[in-house]
N, C-alpha and C positions, 0 to 999 in steps of 0.2 A: 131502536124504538119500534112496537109493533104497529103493525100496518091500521088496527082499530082504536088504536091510541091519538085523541086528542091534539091537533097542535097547541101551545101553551095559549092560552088567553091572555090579553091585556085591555086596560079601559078602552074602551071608544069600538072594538072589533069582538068581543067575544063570542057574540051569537055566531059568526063568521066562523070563528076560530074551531070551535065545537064540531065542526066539520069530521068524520074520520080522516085519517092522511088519504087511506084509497082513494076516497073520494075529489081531496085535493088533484089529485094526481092525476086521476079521469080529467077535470075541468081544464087546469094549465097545460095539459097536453092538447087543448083545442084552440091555447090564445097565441096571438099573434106574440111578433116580439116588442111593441109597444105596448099591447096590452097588459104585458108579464111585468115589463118596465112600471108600468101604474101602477099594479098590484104590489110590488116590489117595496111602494114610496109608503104604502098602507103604515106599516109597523117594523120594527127590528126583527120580528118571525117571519113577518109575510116575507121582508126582503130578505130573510137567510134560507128561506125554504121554496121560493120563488128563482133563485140565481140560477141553480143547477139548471133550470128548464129553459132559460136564455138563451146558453151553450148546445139547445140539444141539436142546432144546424151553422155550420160555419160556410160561408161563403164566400172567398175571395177571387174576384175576376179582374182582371185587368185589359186596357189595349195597349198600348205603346212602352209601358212603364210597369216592373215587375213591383209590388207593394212590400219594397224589403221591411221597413220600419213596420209593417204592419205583421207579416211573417215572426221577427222576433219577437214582435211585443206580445203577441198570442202564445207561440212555443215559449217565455218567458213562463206566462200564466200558468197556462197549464201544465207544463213539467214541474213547476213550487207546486201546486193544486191538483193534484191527482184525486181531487174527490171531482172536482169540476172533470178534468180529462175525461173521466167514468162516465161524465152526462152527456158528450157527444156521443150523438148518434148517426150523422151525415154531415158528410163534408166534400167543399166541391171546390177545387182551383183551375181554373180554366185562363188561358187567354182568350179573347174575342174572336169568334168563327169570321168576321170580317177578315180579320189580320190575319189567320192561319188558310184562308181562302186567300191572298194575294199574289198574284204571279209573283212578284218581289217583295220575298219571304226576307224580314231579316230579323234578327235576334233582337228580343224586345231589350228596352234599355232599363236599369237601374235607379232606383229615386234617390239613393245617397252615396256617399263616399265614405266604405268601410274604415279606413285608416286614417280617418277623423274623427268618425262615430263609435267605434266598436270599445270603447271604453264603456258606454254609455250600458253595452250586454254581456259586462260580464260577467253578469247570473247566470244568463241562458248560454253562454259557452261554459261556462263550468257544469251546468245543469246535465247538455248534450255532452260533453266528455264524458260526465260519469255512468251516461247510458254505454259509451261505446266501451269503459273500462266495466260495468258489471255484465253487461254482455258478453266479452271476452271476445270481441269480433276477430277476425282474421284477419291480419291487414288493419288494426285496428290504428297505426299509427297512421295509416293513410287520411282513416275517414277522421282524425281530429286534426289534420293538417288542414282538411275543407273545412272545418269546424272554424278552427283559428282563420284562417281565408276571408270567411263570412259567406259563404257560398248558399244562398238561399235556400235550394232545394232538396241542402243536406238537414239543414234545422228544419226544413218542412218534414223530412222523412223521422227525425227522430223524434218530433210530434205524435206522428203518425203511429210509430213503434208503441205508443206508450195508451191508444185509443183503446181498450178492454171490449167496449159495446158497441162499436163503431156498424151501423148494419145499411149505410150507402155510401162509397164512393166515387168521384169523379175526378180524374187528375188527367195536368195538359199531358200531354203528347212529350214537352221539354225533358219530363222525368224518366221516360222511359232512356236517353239517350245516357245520362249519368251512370257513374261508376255507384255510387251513395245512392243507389235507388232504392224507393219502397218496395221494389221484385226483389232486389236484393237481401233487403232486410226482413221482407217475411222466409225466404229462400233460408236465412242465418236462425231467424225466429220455429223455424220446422227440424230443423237438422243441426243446430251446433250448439245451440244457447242454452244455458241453465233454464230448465222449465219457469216460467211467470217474471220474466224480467221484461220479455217482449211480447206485445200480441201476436197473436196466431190469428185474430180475427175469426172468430168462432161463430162468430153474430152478423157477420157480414152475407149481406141479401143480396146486393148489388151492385157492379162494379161498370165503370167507365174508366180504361187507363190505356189514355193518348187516343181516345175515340175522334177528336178534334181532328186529326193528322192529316193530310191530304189521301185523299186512296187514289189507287192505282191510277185510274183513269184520269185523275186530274193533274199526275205531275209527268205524266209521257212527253210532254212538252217541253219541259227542262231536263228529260233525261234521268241519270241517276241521279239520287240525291243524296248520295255520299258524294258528289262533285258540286249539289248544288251550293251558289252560295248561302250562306250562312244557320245551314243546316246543321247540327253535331253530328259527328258519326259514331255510330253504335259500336260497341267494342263485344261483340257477340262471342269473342273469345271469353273474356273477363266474365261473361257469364257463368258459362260452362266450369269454368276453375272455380270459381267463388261457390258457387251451391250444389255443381254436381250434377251429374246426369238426368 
């Protein structure tokens, strides 16, 4: 559809609708996300050409409780909907700077039990296998073994993989310590993969990854934190092998 072309009129909105798309496109880039949601209720066009703009910021933060149910149900959406994935443009997952400032750091807990629930996504594990199978990953039987798992952070990453305009991110600190990380994946995304299966983040402005962390000065107290408890420890080898010098 060209950019000076009309969205379709219908009774009750046409003067509205007469709008160019440019110009649609200026205005809903200025409304909140309730705002969009109104505009959305208008008509069958408003709400088909209003959604994309929904999705252009994702936000999931947590304290105590990682938002598994919420993780799949998104990475569900948008790896069926890759016109949506496209309309992300900022995404941020964070744990709470309380919780990650707590002398007694401990790994946040889980809000369900996979091998009760995981029936319930097996779109989005079929979804994320087929990325790791057209990708041609290395190791690839590894990362659909975390797949089948249900391992949060690896559905988070093959989300992630699949963001085309993505131009802010923010991610906790947990992802850096994962074998299935998004360093990982872009690392496979630059140097191994068939060109446009994965982003290369071309569009990316801004980056936050494991800014959250404690810095130097605030864990001399506990020492190293490869001994702390319930720290991960980073396999800085498995770097180096997976993507190379």
């Amino acid at each position: 559809m060209a950019m000076t072309e009309p969205i379709a009129a219908s009774s009750g909105t046409r003067s509205l609708q007469l709008l160019p798309i440019d110009c649609w496109m200026d205005v809903l880039d200025y409304l909140s996300y309730g705002d969009l949601a109104s505009v959305a209720l208008v008509s069958k066009d408003f709400h088909a050409f209003t959604t994309p703009f929904m999705y252009r910021t994702l936000s999931w933060n947590w304290n105590t409780t990682v938002p598994r149910r919420r993780f799949y149900g998104y990475c569900g959406l948008f790896l069926k909907r890759p016109d949506l994935a496209f309309s992300i443009h900022n995404v941020s997952i964070l744990s709470s700077t309380d919780r990650m400032q707590s002398i007694h750091w401990e790994r946040p807990w889980c809000d369900m039990n996979w091998e009760k629930e995981s029936a319930s996504y097996t779109n989005v594990i079929e979804q994320a296998q087929a990325i790791v199978t057209r990708a041609q990953l290395p190791n690839g039987s590894h990362w659909i073994q975390k797949i089948q798992l249900g391992v949060p952070y690896v559905f988070t990453t093959m989300l992630l993989s699949q963001l085309h305009e993505l131009k802010s991110l923010q991610l906790d600190c947990l992802f850096i310590s994962i074998r299935e990380s998004p360093g990982i994946m872009l690392g496979h995304a630059l140097f191994t993969v068939p060109e446009g299966v994965l982003s290369t983040f071309n569009s990316l402005e801004t980056v936050d990854y494991g800014g959250n962390a404690r810095i130097q000065e605030e864990i001399r107290a506990i020492g190293d934190l490869r001994h702390a408890d319930g720290y991960e420890h980073i396999d800085h080898g498995y770097w180096r092998t997976c993507i190379g010098p």
